[in-house]
C-alpha positions as semicolon CSV with decimal commas, in nm:
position;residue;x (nm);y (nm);z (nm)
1;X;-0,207;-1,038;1,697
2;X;-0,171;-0,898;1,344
3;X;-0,119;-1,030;1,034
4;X;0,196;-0,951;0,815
5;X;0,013;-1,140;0,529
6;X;0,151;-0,741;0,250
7;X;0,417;-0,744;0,339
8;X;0,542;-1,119;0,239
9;X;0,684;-1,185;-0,126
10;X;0,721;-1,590;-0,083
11;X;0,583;-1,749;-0,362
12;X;0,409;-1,972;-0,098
13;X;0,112;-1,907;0,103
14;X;0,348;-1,930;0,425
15;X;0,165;-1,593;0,628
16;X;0,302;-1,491;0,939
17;X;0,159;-1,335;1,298
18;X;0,318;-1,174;1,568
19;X;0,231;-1,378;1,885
20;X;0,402;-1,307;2,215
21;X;0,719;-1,084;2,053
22;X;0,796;-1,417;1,835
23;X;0,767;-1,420;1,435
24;X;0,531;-1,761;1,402
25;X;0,496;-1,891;1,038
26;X;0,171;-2,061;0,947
27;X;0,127;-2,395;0,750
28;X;0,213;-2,316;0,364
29;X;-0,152;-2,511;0,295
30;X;-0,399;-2,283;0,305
31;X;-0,761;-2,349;0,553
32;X;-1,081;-2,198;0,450
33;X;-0,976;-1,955;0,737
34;X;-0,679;-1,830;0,570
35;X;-0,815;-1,739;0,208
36;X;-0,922;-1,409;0,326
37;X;-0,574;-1,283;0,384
38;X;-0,454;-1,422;0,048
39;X;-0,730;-1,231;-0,120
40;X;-0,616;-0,913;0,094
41;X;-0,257;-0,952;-0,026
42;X;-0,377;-0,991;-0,361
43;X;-0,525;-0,676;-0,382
44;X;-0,245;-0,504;-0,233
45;X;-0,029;-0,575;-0,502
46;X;-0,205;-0,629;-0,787
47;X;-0,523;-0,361;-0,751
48;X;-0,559;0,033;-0,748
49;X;-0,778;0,253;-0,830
50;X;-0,708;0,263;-1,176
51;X;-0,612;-0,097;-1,196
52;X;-0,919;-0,272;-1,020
53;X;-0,947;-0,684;-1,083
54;X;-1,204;-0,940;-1,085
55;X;-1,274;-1,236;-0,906
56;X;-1,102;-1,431;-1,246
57;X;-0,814;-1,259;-1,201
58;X;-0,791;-1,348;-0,816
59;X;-0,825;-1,695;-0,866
60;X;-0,533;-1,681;-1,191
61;X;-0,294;-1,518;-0,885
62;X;-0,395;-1,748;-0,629
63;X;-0,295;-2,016;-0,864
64;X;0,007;-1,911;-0,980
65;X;0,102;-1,804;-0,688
66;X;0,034;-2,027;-0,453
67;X;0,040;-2,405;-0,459
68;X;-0,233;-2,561;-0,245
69;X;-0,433;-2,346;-0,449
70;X;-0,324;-2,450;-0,779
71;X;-0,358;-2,884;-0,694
72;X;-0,739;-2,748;-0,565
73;X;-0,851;-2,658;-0,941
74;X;-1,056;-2,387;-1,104
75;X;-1,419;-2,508;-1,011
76;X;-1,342;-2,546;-0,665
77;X;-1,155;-2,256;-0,584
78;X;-1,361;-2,043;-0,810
79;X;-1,595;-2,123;-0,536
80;X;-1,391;-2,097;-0,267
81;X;-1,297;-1,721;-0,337
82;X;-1,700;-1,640;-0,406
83;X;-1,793;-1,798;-0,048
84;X;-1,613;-1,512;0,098
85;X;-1,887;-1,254;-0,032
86;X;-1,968;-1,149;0,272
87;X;-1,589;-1,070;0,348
88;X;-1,512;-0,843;0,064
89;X;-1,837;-0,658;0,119
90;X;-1,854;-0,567;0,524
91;X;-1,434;-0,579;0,592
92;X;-1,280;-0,274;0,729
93;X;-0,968;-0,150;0,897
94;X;-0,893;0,142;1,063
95;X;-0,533;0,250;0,921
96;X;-0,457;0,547;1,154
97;X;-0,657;0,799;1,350
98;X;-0,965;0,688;1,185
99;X;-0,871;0,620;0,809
100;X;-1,058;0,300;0,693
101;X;-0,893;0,066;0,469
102;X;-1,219;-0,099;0,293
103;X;-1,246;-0,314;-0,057
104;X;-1,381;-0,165;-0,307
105;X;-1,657;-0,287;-0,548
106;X;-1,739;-0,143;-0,927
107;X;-1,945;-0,298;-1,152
108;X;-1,839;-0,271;-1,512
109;X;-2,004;-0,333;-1,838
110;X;-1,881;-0,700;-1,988
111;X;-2,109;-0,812;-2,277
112;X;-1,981;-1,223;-2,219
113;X;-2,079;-1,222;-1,883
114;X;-2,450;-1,336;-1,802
115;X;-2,572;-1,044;-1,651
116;X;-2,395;-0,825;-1,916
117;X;-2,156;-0,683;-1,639
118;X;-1,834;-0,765;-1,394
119;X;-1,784;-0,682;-1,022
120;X;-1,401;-0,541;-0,977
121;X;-1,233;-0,455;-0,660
122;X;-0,992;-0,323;-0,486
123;X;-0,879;-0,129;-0,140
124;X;-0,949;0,228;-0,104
125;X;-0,667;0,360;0,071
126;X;-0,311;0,240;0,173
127;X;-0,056;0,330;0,434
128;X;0,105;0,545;0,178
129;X;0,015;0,673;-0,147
130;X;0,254;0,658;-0,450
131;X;0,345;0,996;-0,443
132;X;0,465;0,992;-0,035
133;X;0,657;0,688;-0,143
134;X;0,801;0,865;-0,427
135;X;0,890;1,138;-0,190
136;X;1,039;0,854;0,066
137;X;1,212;0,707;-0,210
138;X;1,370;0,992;-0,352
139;X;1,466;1,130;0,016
140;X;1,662;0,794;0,021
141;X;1,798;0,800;-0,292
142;X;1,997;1,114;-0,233
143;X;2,033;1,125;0,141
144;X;2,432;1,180;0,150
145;X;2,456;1,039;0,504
146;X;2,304;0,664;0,373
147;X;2,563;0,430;0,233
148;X;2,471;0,282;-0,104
149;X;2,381;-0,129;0,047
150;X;2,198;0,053;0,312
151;X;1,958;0,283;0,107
152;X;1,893;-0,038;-0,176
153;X;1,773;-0,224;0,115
154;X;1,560;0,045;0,267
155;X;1,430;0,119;-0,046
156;X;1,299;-0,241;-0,177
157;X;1,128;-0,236;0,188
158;X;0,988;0,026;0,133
159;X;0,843;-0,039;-0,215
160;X;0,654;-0,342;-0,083
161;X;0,430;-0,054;0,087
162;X;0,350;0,015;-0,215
163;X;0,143;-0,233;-0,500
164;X;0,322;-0,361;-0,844
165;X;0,223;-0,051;-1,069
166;X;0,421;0,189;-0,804
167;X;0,616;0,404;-1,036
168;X;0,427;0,423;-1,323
169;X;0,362;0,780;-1,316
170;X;0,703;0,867;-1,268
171;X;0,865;0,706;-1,572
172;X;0,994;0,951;-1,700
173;X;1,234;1,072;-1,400
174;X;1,555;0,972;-1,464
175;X;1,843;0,943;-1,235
176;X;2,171;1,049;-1,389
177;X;2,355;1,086;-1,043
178;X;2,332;1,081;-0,682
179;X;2,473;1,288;-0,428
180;X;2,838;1,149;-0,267
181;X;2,759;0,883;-0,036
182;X;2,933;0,808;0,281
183;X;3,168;0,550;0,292
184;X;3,061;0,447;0,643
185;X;2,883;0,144;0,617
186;X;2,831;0,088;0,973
187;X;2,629;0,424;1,011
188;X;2,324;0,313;1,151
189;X;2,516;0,098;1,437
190;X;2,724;0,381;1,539
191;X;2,382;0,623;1,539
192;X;2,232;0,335;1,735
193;X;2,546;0,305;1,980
194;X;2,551;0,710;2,006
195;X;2,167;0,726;2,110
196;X;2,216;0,467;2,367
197;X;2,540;0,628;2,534
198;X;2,310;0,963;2,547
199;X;2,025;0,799;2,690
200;X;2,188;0,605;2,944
201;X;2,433;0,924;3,025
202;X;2,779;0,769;2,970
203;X;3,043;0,851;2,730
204;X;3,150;0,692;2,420
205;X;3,545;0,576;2,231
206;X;3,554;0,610;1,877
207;X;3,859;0,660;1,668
208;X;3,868;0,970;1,408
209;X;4,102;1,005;1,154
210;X;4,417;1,117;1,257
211;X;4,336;1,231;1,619
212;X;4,328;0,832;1,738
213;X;4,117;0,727;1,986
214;X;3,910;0,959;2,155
215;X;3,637;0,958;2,459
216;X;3,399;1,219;2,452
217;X;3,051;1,242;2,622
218;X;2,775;1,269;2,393
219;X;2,511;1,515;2,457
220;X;2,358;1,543;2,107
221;X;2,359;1,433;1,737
222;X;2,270;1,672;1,473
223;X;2,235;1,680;1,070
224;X;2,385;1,985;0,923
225;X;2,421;1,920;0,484
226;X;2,272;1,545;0,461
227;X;2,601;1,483;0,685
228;X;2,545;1,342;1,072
229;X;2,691;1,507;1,381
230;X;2,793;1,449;1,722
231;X;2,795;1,707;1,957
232;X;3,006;1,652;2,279
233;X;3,245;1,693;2,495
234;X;3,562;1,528;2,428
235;X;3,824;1,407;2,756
236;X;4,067;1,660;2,854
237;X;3,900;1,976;2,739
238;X;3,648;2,183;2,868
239;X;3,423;2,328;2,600
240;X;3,197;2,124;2,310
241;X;3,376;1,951;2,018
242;X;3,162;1,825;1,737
243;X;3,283;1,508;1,484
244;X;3,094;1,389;1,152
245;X;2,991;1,046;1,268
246;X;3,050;0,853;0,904
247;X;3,388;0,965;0,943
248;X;3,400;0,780;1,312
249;X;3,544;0,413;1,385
250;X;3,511;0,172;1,638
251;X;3,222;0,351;1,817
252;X;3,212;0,189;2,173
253;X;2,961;0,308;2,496
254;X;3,171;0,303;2,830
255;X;3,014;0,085;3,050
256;X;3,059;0,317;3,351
257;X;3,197;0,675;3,309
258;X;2,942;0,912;3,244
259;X;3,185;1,219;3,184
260;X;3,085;1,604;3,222
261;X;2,739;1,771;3,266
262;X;2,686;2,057;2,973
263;X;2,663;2,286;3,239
264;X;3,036;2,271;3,406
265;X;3,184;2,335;3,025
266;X;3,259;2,664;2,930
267;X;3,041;2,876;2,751
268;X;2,749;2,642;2,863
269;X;2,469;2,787;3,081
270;X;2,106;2,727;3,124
271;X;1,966;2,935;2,800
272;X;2,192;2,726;2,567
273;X;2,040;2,597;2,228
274;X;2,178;2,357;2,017
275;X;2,072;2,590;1,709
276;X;2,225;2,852;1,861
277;X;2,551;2,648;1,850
278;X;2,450;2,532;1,472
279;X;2,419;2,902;1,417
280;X;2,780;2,985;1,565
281;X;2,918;2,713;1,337
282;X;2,806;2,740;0,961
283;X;2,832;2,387;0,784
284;X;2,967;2,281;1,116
285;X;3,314;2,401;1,077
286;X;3,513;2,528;1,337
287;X;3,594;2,896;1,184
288;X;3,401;3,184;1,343
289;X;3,110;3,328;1,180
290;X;3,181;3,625;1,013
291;X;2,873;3,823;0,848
292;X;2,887;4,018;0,427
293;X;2,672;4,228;0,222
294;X;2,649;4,119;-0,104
295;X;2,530;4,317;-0,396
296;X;2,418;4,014;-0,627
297;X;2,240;4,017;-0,947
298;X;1,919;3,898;-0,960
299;X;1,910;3,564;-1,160
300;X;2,184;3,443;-0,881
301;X;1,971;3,584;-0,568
302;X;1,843;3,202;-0,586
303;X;2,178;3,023;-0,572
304;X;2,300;3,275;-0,269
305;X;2,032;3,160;-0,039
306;X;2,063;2,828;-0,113
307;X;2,443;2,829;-0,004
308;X;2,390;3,054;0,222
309;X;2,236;3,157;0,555
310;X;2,132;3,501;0,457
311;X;1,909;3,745;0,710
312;X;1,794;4,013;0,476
313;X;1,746;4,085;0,153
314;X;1,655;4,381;-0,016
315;X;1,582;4,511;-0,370
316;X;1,803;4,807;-0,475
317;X;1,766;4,854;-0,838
318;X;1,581;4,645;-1,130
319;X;1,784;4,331;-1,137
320;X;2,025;4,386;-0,816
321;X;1,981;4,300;-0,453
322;X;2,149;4,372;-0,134
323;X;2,197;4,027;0,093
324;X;2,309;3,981;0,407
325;X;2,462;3,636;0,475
326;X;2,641;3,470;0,809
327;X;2,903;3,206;0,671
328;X;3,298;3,127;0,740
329;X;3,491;3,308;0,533
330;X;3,702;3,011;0,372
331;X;3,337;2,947;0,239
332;X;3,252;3,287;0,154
333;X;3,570;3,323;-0,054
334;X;3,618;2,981;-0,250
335;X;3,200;3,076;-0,343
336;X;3,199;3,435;-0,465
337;X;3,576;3,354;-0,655
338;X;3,403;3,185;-0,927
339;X;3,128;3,430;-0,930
340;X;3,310;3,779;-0,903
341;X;3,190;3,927;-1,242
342;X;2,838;3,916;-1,095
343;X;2,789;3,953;-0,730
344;X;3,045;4,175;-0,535
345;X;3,095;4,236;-0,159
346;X;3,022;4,563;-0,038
347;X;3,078;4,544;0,331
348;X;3,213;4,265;0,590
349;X;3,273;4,178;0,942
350;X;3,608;4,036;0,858
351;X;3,771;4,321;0,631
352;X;4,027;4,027;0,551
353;X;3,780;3,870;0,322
354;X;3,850;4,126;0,053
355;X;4,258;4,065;0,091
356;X;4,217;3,661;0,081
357;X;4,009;3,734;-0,213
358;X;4,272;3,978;-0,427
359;X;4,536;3,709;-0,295
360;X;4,349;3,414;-0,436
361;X;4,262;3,679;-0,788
362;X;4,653;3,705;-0,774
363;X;4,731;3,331;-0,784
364;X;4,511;3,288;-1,087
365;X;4,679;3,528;-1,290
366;X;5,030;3,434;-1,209
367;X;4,891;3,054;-1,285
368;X;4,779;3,102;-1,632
369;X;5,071;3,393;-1,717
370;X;5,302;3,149;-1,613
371;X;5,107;2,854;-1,903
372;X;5,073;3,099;-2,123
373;X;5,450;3,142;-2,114
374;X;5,539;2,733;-2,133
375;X;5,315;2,768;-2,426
C-alpha cells in the first residue's frame, strides 16, 4: 500500500492509498497518524536545496492549506508538528535501485531565536531533478506527434513531479513557436488499439484519407520525424505498406482474423530488420533510395547532416567537403534548389536528379521573366 499523499493538489488534507487495485480516499480530518504525510507533501513542494523551510513555515502551510489544521490553532499544532522529531530525523525511502529519499536538516544562524539558530529541512533527492523535467518538458513541448490538449495535460502532470520553484532557472527560455502538431486528437487510443491488435496477432480497420477503409495486419509501429508509423500488411496485397497513424480514422482491432505472417509477403525472409526497411524508405516515403555526392561548403556541412542520412564525409579543401547522403530524390531536389550557389552535386545514383533540377532552375526563370514583364 503506498501513499499518493505528492502527488495531490486538493486544498484539503483528503490523501489517498492504493488498496486492492481501488483508489480509497481518506477522511479530510487529519489523525495524529496522518501528519507525517502532510509534512512530506509539504516539503515536496515547498522545499529544495536552495529553498529549505522551518518548522514555522510548516505549520503557516498546514494552516492555510488545510482546514482541520487551521480550527486546531498555532500552540497546538506547533506541537503537533515538533512531536514528530523522531520522524523527520530517522525517515527514509528507497527511490530506485538504492537511491534514498531522506529529510534534510541545517541549522542556520537566527539571532531572535533562543538558541541563536533555526533547524531547516528539506528532502535530498526526488524522482526527477529540474533539469530531467526540463528535458521531459521540453521533449513534450515540441514532440510533433502530441496534439496540443494532450501535451498541456501531460505536462501539468508532470510538473507536480517537480516542487513550486521548478523553472526558476530557466526563465529566461522563451518559447516563440512549436513544431506543427498533429491534428489527431485521438492518437494515443489508436497507438493503444494498434499495440493490442499486434500483441494479440489480429488485424486492424482504419480509414485513411482518400483510400477508404482499409484492413491491414499490423506487425510494427515506428517513429520516423516526431511523426508515428504503422508498418503492415494491408488486405489484398502481398508486400508491407506503411500509414502515418495521426492521419488514421476509426482505428478498430478485428475480433478474429489474424491476417498474413511477415514471412509469406514478398521480400520478407528470416534476416529482415525493421531498420533495414526504415533505411530503404527515407522519411518513410515510398520513392526508392537513391544515393549523391555533395561538394558542400563548410558552414552548411551542419545543416546537410541534419536533413540528411549521409555515410561519409570527407574534407577536400579548407572550407569544402565531400558528403555522401542516401535520400529520395523529390527530397534531394526541393533541398539543394534553395541552396545551389553553395553546395553542388558532383555524382548520383539517379543521373535524373541533375535534369529535375535544371527543369525546376528553368521554371524559376520563366516565373519571374514572365513578372518582370507584367511589371
Amino acid at each position: 500500500m503506498a501513499p499518493l499523499f505528492f502527488l495531490h493538489k486538493r486544498k484539503e488534507a483528503a490523501v489517498f492509498w492504493w488498496r486492492e487495485g481501488r483508489r480509497t480516499q481518506m477522511g479530510r480530518t487529519t489523525s495524529k497518524k496522518m501528519i507525517p504525510l502532510l509534512l512530506l507533501r509539504i516539503l515536496w513542494i515547498h522545499a529544495d536545496k536552495d529553498h529549505m523551510i522551518s518548522m514555522e513555515y510548516i505549520c503557516d502551510r498546514l494552516e492555510d492549506e488545510f482546514e482541520s489544521e487551521r480550527r486546531m490553532g498555532r500552540p497546538a499544532l506547533r506541537k503537533l508538528v515538533s512531536s514528530n522529531n523522531l520522524f523527520f530525523h530517522e525517515t527514509q525511502w528507497c527511490l530506485n535501485e538504492g537511491e534514498e529519499l531522506q529529510i534534510c536538516e541545517k541549522a542556520i544562524a537566527n539571532p531572535e531565536q533562543p538558541g541563536g539558530y533555526i533547524k531547516v529541512y528539506c528532502l535530498n533527492d526526488r524522482l526527477f531533478s529540474d533539469t530531467e523535467i526540463r528535458m521531459l518538458h521540453d521533449s513534450i513541448l515540441f514532440s510533433p506527434g502530441v496534439d496540443d490538449e494532450c501535451a498541456s495535460r501531460i505536462l501539468d502532470k508532470l510538473k507536480r513531479c517537480a516542487g513550486k520553484y521548478f523553472g526558476s532557472w530557466f526563465e529566461y527560455v522563451k518559447y516563440r513557436e512549436t513544431f506543427k502538431r498533429c491534428q489527431c486528437e485521438r492518437l494515443f487510443q489508436y497507438l493503444m488499439e494498434i499495440g493490442k491488435a499486434i500483441k494479440k496477432i489480429r488485424k486492424i480497420t482504419f480509414r485513411y484519407r482518400k483510400n477508404g477503409k482499409l484492413s491491414d495486419r499490423a506487425y510494427f509501429m515506428v517513429i520516423s520525424g516526431g511523426w508515428y508509423y504503422l508498418i503492415c500488411n494491408t488486405a489484398g496485397k502481398d508486400n508491407l505498406s506503411h500509414y502515418r497513424i495521426d492521419r488514421m480514422q476509426q482505428v478498430a482491432m478485428h475480433p478474429m482474423e489474424q491476417g498474413k505472417c511477415m514471412s509469406q509477403l514478398e521480400g520478407v525472409d528470416s534476416s529482415f530488420e525493421i531498420s533495414r526497411y526504415m533505411e530503404e524508405h527515407p522519411r518513410m516515403s515510398y520513392e526508392k533510395p537513391v544515393s549523391a555526392t555533395l561538394m558542400v561548403e563548410e558552414y552548411l556541412v551542419e545543416a546537410v547532416e541534419t536533413e540528411f542520412r549521409t555515410t561519409s564525409k570527407i574534407k577536400t579543401q579548407e572550407h569544402l567537403f565531400r558528403i555522401r547522403i542516401i535520400s529520395t530524390k523529390t527530397a534531394i531536389c526541393n533541398w539543394i534548389i534553395n541552396l545551389s550557389e553553395h553546395i553542388k552535386i558532383e555524382t548520383t545514383s539517379d543521373p535524373t536528379i541533375i535534369d529535375q533540377l535544371c527543369q525546376k532552375a528553368q521554371c524559376i526563370i520563366e516565373n519571374y521573366q514572365k513578372t518582370n514583364k507584367i511589371t
